[in-house]
C-alpha positions in Angstrom: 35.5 67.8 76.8 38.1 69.6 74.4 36.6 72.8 77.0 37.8 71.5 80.0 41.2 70.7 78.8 41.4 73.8 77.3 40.6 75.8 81.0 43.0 72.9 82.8 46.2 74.0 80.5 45.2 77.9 81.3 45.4 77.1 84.3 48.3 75.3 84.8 49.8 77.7 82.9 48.3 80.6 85.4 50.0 78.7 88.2 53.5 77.9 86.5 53.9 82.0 85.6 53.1 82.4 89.5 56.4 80.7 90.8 59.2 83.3 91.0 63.0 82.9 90.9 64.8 84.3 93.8 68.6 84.1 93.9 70.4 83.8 97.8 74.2 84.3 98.5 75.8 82.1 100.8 75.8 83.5 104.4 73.9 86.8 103.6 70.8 88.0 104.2 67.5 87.4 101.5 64.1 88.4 101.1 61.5 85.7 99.5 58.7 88.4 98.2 54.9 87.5 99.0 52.4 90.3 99.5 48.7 90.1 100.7 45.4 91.6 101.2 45.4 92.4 104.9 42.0 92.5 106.9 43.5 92.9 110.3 43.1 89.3 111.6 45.9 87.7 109.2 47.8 83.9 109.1 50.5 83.6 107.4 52.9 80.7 107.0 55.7 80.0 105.6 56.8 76.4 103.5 60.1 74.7 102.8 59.3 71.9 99.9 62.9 70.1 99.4 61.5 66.5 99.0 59.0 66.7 102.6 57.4 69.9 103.5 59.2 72.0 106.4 57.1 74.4 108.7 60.0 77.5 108.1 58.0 80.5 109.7 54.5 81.0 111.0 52.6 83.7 112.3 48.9 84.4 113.9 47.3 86.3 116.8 49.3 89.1 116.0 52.4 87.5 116.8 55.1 85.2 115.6 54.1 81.5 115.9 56.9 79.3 116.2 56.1 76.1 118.0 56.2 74.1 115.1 59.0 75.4 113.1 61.9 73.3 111.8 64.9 73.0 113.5 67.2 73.8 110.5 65.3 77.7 110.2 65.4 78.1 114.4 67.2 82.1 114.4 67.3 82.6 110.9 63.7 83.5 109.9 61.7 87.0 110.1 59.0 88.7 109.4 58.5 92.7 108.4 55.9 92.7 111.1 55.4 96.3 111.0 54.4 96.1 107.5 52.1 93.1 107.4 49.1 95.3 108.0 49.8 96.8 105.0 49.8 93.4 103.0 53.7 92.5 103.8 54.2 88.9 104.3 57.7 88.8 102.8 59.8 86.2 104.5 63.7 87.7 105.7 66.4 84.6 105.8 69.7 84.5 107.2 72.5 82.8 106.7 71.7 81.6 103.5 72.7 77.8 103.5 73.0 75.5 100.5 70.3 73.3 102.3 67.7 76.1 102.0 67.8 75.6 98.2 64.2 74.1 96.9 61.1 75.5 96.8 58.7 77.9 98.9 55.3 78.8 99.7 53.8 81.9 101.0 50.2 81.0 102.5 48.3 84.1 103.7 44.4 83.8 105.3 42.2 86.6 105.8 38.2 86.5 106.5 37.8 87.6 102.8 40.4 85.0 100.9 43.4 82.4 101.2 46.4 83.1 98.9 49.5 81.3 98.2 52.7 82.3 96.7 55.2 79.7 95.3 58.8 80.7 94.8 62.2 78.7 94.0 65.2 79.9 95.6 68.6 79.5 94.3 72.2 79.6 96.2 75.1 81.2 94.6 78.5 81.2 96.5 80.4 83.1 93.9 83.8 82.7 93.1 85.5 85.2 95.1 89.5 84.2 94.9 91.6 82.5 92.8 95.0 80.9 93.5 97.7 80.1 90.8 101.2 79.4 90.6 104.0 77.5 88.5 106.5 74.5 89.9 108.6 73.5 87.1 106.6 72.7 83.8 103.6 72.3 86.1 101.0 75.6 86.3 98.3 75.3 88.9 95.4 77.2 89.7 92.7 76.6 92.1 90.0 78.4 94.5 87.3 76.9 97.2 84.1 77.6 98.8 82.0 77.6 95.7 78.3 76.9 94.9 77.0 75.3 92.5 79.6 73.6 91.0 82.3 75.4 88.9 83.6 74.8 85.5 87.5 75.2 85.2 89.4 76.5 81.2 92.8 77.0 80.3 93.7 79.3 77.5 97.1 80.2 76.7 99.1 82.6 75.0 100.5 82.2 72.1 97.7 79.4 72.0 99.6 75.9 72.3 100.2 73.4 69.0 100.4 70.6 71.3 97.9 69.2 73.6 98.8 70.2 77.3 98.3 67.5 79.8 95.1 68.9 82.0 94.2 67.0 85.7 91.3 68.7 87.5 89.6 67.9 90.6 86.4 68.5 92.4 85.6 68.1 95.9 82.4 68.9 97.9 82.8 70.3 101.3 80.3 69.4 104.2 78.7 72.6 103.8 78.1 71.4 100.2 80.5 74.4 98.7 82.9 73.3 95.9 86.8 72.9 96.0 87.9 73.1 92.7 92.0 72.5 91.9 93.4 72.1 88.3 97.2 71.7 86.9 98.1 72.4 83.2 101.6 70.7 82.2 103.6 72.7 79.5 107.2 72.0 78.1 109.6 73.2 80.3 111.6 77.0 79.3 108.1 77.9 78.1 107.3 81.9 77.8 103.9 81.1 77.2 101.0 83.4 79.2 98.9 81.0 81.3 95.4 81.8 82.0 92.6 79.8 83.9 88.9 81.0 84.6 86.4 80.0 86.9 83.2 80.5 86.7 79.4 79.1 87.7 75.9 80.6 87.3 76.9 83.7 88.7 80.3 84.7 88.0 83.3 84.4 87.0 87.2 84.8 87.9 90.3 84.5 85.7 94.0 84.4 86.8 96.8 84.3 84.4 100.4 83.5 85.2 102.9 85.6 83.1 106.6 87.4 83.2 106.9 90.7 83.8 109.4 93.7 83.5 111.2 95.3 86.2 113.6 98.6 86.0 115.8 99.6 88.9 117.7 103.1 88.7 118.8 105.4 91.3 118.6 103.3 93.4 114.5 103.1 93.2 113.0 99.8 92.9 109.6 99.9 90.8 107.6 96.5 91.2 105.2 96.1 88.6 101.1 96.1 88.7 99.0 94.4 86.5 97.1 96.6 84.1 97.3 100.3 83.3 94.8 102.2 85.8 93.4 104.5 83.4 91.9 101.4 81.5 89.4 101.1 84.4 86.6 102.8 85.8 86.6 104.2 89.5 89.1 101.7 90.3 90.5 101.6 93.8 94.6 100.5 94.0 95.8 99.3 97.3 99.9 98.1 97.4 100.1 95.4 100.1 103.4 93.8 102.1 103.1 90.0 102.6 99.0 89.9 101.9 98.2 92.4 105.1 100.4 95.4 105.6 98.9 98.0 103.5 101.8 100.1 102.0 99.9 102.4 100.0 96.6 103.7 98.3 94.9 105.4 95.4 91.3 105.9 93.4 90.5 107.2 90.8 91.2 111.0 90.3 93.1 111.1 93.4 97.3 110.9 94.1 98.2 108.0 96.5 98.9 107.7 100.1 101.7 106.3 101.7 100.7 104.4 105.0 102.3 104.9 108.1 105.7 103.4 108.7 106.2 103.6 104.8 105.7 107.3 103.7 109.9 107.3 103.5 110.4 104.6 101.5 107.0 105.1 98.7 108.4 106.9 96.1 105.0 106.9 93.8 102.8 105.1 91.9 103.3 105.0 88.2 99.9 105.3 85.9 100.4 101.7 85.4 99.8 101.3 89.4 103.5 100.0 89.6 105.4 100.7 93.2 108.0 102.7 93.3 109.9 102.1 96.3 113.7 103.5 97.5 116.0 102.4 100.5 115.1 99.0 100.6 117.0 96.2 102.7 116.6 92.8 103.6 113.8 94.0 106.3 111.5 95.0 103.5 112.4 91.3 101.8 109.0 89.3 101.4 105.6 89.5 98.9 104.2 92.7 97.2 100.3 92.5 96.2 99.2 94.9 94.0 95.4 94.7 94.5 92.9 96.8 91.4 89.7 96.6 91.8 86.6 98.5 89.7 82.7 97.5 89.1 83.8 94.2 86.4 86.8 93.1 87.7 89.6 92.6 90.2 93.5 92.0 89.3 95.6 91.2 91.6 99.7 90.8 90.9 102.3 89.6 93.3 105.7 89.8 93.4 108.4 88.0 95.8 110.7 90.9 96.8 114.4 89.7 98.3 117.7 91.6 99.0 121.1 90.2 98.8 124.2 92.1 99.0 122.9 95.2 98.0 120.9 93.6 95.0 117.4 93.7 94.8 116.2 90.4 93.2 112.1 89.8 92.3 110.4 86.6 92.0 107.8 84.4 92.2 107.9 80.6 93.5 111.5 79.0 91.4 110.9 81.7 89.2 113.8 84.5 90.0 116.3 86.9 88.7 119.1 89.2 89.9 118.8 93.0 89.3 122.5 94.1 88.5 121.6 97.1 86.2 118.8 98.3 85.5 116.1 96.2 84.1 115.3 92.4 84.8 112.7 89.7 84.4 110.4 88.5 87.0 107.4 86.1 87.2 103.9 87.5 88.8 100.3 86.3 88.8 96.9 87.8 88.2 93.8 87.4 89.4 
């Protein structure tokens, strides 16, 4: 007796180390693995298990089978067919869905053996953009179309001695991707540096909300970036005009480049990846993005650019200061 328990836990175990993770992206493409002994007259089919079993791909007679195949995978599913004679049965998904989380199973047939192949796939809808911006004593920060759901911090510096009133919310979409919104309230006239990250399973984002310097002199206007550009690797900068116009460029090891219709107005770009801009008027009034981007990270700093009456003024929601000489304060946000 003690025997045949003995064989039953190795081989429970034997089937548990079978199952393999695979991790999908929302919308992309993914492979689920499963591989064969091919004898020339081969059956494979593929199973959805999600609380019923789902027919997701089938294939026979030397051609795709799909008669019986659930409506939810119609267009989405392949097969490598000119590799299954060489023991391919790997199963190629589109348009990953949050639905098409659960588990798999790979059954092949041959005239020597059956095999199955269990898998559990995973969806990841990463957090790709951050939102955050200030209204009084109230900072806000917020992004959407997440999977699974995220987990929202504040940190702030100089690190608060009081407690900071903190209201998040969470809503689920009908594609079953996560909303997430969160506002941190402060004491008003505060310098302090807000920062909030998002992150889930597979990665994370911060954004902080802080004042920056400006300088103005010669009549050259430098708006600021957010981090010195030698402190990344293979970065790529790009300088953006109300979210879309791109108004200049540079990687790593390279000068920048002025697009067309602002080569006479780009001055430079400062090691910092600050702007540099001269002979500016109300036309070029509106929101400077300074977007850079390497392997780990992406920082992104905006600035609200306006003219009046020959002064250049820079700010960021109620957050704004005159330039009348040759340095001022503005407010920006990082992402």
């Amino acid at each position: 007796m003690r025997l045949f328990w003995t064989f039953l836990l190795v081989f429970l175990r034997s089937v548990a180390a079978e199952v393999r993770e695979v991790s999908c992206v929302w919308l992309q493409r993914c492979v689920l693995p499963c591989s064969f002994q091919s004898h020339g007259d081969d059956v494979i089919h593929w199973f959805h298990h999600n609380g019923s079993e789902l027919r997701v791909h089938s294939y026979y007679d030397h051609q795709d089978q799909l008669g019986h195949q659930d409506q939810r995978f119609r267009g989405r599913t392949s097969l490598f067919q000119d590799q299954i004679s060489r023991g391919n049965a790997s199963l190629l998904l589109t348009g990953v869905k949050v639905q098409d989380e659960g588990s798999y199973r790979c059954y092949s047939s041959t005239i020597h053996e059956n095999r199955e192949t269990f898998m559990d796939l995973s969806v990841n809808a990463p957090v790709s953009d951050i939102r955050i911006h200030q209204e009084g004593n109230r900072t806000t920060c917020s992004s959407e179309g997440i999977y699974p759901q995220p987990e929202l911090t504040w940190s702030t510096e100089p690190p608060s001695n009081t407690t900071l009133q903190n209201r998040t919310t969470v809503h689920q979409t009908e594609e079953k991707l996560y909303d997430i919104s969160s506002s941190l309230t402060g004491p008003d006239g505060s310098d302090r540096i807000y920062s909030c990250t998002i992150r889930t399973r597979s990665n994370q984002r911060r954004a902080t909300f802080r004042k920056l310097s400006v300088s103005v002199s010669g009549g050259v206007s430098t708006i600021p970036c957010s981090a010195p550009v030698s402190s990344l690797h293979n970065f790529s900068l790009t300088w953006r005009f109300n979210h879309s116009q791109v108004v200049a460029t540079q990687t790593a090891g390279s000068t920048f480049t002025a697009s067309d219709g602002w080569s006479k107005r780009v001055e430079g770009v400062s090691e910092s990846g600050s702007l540099m801009l001269s002979g500016l008027s109300s036309n070029q009034d509106g929101v400077y993005s300074c977007e850079l981007r390497d392997e780990e990270q992406t920082l992104i700093t905006s600035v609200l650019l306006a003219t009046r009456e020959g002064q250049i003024k820079f700010s960021l929601n109620l957050f704004s200061l005159k330039i009348k000489h040759e340095s001022a304060s503005c407010f920006s946000f990082i992402w």
